[in-house]
VMD Tcl script that draws the C-alpha trace (Angstrom):
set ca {
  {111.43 138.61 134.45}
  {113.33 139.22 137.58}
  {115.75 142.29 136.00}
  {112.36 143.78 133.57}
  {110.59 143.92 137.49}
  {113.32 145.41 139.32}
  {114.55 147.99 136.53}
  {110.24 148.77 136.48}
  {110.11 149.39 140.43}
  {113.27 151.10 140.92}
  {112.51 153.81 138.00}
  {108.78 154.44 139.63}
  {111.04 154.51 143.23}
  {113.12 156.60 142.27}
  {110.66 159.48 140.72}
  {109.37 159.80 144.38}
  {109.87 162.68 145.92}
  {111.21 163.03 149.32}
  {108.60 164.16 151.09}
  {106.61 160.87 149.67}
  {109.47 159.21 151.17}
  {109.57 160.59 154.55}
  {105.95 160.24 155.05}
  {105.24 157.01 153.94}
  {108.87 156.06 156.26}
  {106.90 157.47 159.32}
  {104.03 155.07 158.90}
  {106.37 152.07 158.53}
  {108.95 152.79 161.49}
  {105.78 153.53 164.00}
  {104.69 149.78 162.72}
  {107.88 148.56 162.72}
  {108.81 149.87 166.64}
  {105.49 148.63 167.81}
  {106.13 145.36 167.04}
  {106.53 143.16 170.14}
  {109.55 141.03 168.28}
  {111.05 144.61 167.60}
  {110.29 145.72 171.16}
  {111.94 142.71 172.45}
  {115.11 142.21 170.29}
  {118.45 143.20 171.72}
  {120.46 143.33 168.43}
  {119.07 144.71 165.36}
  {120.62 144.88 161.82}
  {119.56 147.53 159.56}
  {120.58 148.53 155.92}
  {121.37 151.81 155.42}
  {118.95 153.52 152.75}
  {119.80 155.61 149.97}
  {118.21 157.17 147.25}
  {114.90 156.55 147.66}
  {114.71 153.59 150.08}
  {112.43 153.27 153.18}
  {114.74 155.94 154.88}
  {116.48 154.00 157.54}
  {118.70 156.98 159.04}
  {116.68 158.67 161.35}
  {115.64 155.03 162.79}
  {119.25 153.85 163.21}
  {120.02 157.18 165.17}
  {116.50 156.82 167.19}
  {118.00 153.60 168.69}
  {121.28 154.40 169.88}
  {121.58 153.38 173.41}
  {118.18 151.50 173.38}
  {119.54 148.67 171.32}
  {122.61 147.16 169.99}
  {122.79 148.43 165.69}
  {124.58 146.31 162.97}
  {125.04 147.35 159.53}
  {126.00 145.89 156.49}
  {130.04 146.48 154.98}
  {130.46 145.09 151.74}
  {132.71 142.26 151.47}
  {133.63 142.40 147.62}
  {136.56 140.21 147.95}
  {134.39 137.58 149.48}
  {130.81 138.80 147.52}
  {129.38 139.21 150.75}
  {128.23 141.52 153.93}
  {130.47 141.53 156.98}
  {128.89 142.91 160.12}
  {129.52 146.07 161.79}
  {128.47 147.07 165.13}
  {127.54 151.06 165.16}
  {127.61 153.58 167.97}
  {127.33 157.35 166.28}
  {126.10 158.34 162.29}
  {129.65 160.31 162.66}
  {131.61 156.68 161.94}
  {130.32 156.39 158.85}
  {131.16 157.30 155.01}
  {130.30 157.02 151.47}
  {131.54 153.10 150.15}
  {132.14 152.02 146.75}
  {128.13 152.09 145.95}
  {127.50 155.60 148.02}
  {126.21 153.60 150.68}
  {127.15 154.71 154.05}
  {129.26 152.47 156.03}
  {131.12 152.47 159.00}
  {134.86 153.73 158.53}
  {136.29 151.53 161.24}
  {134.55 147.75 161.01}
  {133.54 146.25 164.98}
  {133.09 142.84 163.59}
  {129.90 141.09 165.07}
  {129.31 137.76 165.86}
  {125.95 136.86 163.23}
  {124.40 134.71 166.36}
  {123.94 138.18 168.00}
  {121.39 139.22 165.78}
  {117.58 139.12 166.97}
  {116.06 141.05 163.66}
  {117.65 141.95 159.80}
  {115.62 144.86 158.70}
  {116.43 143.61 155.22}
  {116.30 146.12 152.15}
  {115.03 144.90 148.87}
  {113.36 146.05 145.30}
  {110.48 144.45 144.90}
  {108.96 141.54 146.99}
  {105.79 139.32 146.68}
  {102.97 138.29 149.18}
  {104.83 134.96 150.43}
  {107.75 136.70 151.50}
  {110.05 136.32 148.64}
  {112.34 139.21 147.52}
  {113.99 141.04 144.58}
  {116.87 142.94 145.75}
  {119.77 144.04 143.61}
  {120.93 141.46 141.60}
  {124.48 141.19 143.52}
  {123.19 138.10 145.89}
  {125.11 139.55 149.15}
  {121.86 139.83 151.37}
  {120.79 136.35 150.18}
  {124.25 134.82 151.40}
  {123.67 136.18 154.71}
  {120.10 135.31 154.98}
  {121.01 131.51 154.69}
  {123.14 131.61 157.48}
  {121.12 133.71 160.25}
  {118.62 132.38 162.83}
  {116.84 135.86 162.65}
  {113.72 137.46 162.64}
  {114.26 138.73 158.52}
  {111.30 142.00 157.78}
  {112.00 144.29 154.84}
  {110.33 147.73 154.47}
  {108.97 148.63 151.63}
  {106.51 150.97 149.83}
  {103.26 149.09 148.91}
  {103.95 149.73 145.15}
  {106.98 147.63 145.66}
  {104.43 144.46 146.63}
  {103.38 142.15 143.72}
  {101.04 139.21 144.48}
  {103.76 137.19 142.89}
  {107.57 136.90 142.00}
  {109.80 133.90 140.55}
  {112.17 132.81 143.54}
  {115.23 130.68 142.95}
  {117.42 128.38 145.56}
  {119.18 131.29 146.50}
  {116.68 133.54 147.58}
  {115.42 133.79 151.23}
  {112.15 134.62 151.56}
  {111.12 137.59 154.29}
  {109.55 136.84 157.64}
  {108.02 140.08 157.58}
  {107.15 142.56 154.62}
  {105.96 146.14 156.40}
  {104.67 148.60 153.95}
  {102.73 152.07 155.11}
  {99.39 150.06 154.43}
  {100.00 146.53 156.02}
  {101.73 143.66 157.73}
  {102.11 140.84 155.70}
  {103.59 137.62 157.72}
  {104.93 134.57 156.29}
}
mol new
graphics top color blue
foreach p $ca { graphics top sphere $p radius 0.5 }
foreach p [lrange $ca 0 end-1] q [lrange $ca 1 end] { graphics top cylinder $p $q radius 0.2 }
display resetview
């Protein structure tokens, strides 16, 4: 059920073209950076989009100097993230998956973190989540204190999805139609 959903949302994502990307992005940054937890939180972890995510770049570089960024390096020795603080766009490259990371890690103490802007495939109206099938956010999630919100399109919302022990459900779901809290 879980792989027939994700390989179903990620094909219709990624027929979107990028100026349905960018615009629908707009509408979900201006809700996420009105947010009084996201107005409020020192230290804020973002994923880095590609291909068609909820484009994260242009948010990442809006908040240089305003707050403290993480991201995500992949840890494939370990199967999981480790933390990177970053400064500039410039520090970071292609990885392994074409996902920009930093070149040089600044480990980061997890504790740090106020908000994970977590990125995911499909998710469901209590919060749970469908990412991509490697478990790596979901090992993290266990372990952090913080305020957890994925963006996502609103196609990517179901009213329901089959969670297991290891998933972590969202605090937070923003879409460019709606809010939905857990």
């Amino acid at each position: 059920m879980k792989k027939e959903l994700r390989e179903i949302i990620l094909e219709k994502r990624n027929s979107l073209d990028k100026k349905y990307v960018l615009e629908k992005t707009k509408k979900i940054k201006e809700t996420l950076f009105s947010l009084q937890e996201f107005k409020k939180a020192k230290t804020i972890m973002f994923y880095v989009s590609k291909d068609n995510e909820v484009y994260t770049h242009d948010m990442i570089k809006e908040l240089f100097g305003r707050k403290k960024i993480i991201v995500p390096v992949t840890d494939f020795k370990n199967n999981g993230l480790i933390l990177s603080e970053l400064n500039d766009f410039s520090e970071m490259e292609p990885s392994y998956y074409g996902v920009l990371e930093p070149k040089k890690i600044k480990k980061v103490n997890p504790k740090e973190i106020n908000i994970v802007i977590v990125p995911g495939v499909a998710f469901d109206k209590k919060g749970n989540r469908i990412g991509y099938g490697k478990g790596y956010y979901d090992i993290f999630l266990k372990k952090t204190k913080a305020l957890k919100i994925a963006l996502a399109f609103d196609f990517q919302v179901e009213d329901k999805i089959k969670s297991e022990d290891i998933d972590v459900p969202m605090d937070m779901i923003i879409t460019e139609k709606e809010i939905i809290k857990n």
